[in-house]
C-alpha positions as CSV (number, residue, x, y, z in Angstrom):
1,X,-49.0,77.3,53.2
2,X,-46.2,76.1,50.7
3,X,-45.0,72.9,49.7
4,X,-42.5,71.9,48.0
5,X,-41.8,68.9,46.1
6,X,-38.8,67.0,43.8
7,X,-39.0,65.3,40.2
8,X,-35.8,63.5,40.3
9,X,-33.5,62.7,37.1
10,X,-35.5,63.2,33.9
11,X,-33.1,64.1,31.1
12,X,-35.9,63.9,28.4
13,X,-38.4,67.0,28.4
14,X,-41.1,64.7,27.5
15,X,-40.5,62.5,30.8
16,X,-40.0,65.8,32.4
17,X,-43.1,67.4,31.6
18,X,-45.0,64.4,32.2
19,X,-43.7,63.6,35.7
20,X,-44.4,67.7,36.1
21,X,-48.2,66.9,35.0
22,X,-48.8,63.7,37.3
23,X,-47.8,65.5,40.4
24,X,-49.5,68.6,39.7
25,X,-52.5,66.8,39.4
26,X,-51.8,64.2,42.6
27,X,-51.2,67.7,44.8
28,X,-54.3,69.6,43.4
29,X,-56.4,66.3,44.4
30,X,-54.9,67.1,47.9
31,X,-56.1,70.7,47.7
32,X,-52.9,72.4,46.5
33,X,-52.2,74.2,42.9
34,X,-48.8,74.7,41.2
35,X,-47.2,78.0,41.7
36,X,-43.8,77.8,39.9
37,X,-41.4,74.9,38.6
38,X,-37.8,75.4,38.3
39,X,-35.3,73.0,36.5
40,X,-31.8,72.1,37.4
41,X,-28.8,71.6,35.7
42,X,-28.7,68.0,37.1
43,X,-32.3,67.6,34.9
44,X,-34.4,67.5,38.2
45,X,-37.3,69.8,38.8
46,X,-38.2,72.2,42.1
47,X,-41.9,72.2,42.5
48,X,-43.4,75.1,44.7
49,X,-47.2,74.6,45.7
50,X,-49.3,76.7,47.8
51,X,-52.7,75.9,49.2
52,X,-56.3,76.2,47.1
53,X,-57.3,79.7,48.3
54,X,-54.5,81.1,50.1
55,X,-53.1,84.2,48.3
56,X,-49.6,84.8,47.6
57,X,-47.6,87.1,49.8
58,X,-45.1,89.7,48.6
């Protein structure tokens, strides 16, 4: 299972990466890991999760 999740408006990549950090670590408490981040031209981030375990389809 996926989940998906927003940073919103950052413009510094320190506040970025920190916001980045703090959620990855709230969703792995919940049992999910990071799988990829992706960053917008608008300086919001696109987090993409998946489940502890679950392998990735292709």
């Amino acid at each position: 299972m996926y989940k998906t999740e927003i940073i919103e408006y950052a413009p510094k990549a320190v506040d970025m990466a920190k916001k980045i950090e703090e959620k990855a670590n709230h969703m792995m408490e919940t049992g999910y890991e990071l799988v990829t981040v992706s960053i917008t031209g608008s300086a919001k981030a696109i987090l993409v999760f998946k489940k502890c375990g679950e392998t990735l389809h292709e």
